[in-house]
C-alpha positions in Angstrom: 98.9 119.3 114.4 101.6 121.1 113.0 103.5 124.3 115.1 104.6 125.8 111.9 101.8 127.5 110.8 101.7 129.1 114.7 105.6 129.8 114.3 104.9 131.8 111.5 101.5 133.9 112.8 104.0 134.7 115.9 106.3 135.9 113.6 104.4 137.6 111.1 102.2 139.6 114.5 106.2 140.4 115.9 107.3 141.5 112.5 104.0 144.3 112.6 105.1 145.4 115.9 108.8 145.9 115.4 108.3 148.5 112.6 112.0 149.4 110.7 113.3 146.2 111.9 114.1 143.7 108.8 113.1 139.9 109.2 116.0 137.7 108.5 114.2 134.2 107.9 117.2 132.3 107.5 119.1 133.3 111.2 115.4 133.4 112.3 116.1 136.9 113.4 115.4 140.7 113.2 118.0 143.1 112.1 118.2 146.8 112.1 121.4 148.4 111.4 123.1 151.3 113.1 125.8 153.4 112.0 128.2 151.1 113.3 126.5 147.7 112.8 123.1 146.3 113.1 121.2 145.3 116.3 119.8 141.9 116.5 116.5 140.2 117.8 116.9 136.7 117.8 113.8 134.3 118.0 114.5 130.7 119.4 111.7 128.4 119.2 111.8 125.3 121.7 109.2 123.0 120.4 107.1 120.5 122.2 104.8 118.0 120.2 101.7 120.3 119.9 103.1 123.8 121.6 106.2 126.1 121.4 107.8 128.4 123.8 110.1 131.3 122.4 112.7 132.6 123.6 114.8 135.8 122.6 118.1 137.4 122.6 119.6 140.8 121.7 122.7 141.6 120.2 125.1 144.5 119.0 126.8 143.5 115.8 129.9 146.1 114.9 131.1 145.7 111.4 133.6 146.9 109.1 132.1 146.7 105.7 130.6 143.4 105.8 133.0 141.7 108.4 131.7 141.1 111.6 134.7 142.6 114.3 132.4 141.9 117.3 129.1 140.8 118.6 128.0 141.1 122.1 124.3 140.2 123.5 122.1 138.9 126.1 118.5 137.4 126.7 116.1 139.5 127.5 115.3 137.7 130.8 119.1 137.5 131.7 119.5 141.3 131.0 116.4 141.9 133.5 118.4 139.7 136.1 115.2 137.3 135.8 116.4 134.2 134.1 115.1 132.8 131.0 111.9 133.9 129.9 109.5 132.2 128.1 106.3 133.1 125.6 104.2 129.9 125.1 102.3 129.5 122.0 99.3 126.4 121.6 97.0 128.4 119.3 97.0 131.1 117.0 95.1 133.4 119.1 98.1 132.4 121.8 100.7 133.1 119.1 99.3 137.2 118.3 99.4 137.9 122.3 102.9 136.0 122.7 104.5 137.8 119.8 102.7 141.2 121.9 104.1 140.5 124.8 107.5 139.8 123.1 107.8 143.0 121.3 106.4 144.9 124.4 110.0 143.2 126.7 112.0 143.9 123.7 110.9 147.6 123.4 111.5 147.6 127.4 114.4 145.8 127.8 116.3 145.0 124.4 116.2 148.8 123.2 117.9 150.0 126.1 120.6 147.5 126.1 120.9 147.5 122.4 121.7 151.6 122.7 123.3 151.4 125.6 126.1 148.8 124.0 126.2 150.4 120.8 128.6 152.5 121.9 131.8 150.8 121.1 133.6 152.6 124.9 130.4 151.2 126.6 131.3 147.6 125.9 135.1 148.3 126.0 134.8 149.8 129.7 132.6 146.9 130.6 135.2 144.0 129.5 137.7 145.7 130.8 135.8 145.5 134.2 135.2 142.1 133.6 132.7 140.5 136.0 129.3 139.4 136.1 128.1 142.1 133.2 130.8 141.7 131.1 130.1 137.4 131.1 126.2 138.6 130.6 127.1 140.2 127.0 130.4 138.4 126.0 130.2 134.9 127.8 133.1 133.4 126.2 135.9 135.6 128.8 138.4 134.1 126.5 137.6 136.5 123.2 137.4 139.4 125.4 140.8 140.6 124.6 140.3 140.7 120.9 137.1 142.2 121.4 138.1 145.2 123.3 141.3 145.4 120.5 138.6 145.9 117.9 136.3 148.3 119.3 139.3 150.2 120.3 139.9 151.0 116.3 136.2 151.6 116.6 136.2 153.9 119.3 139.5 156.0 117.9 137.7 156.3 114.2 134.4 158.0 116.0 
């Protein structure tokens, strides 16, 4: 049996829930922008041989004109403090309530992150901190120097 068709269903259920957010089927994400950027939904599939589990992340994109300056982003089990979290799909009926379930932690716990780090002196004050938070939504502690540089142009310009 092919997943496919059950990848899409879980798809096309999450696309009707997250209403003004844009399906991007090539990054296999969701994209809505915001006046400095766009927030992204991110949908990872981990496939077995007749089931899937999804998976999904957030993230704050900040652009300047169409040039990324910086992305920062979690999943939404890591931002709860929970670990990974997991929707399992093995039938469409499966694939509806999964996609449910998804948009319902996303509304919960994405949106408030999402906001929250949309505000370029948000994520500044919190790589400057450095810590467990700032490795949460920047793992890589190595770019967080030329992260804070560019929201700081941000942050003056606002």
């Amino acid at each position: 049996m092919s997943i496919k068709p059950l990848h899409d269903k879980f798809i096309e259920t999450l696309m009707q829930e997250l209403e003004g957010w844009k399906f991007i089927s090539s990054h296999r994400h969701f994209r809505k922008a915001f006046s400095q950027g766009n927030w992204l939904a991110h949908i990872a599939f981990v496939n077995h041989t007749s089931d899937f589990d999804v998976v999904i992340d957030v993230a704050v994109e900040f652009m300047e004109g169409k040039t990324r300056l910086c992305s920062v982003g979690a999943s939404l089990g890591n931002i709860e403090g929970v670990g990974q979290v997991r929707y399992g799909v093995g039938s469409e009926e499966e694939a509806i309530t999964a996609a449910s379930r998804a948009a319902a932690h996303l509304k919960r716990v994405g949106l408030p992150f999402l906001e929250h780090y949309s505000i370029p002196t948000n994520v500044i004050g919190c790589l400057k901190k450095g810590g467990t938070e700032a490795l949460l939504i920047s793992p890589l502690e190595q770019f967080h120097v030329e992260q804070i540089e560019a929201l700081t142009k941000i942050a003056g310009a606002v």
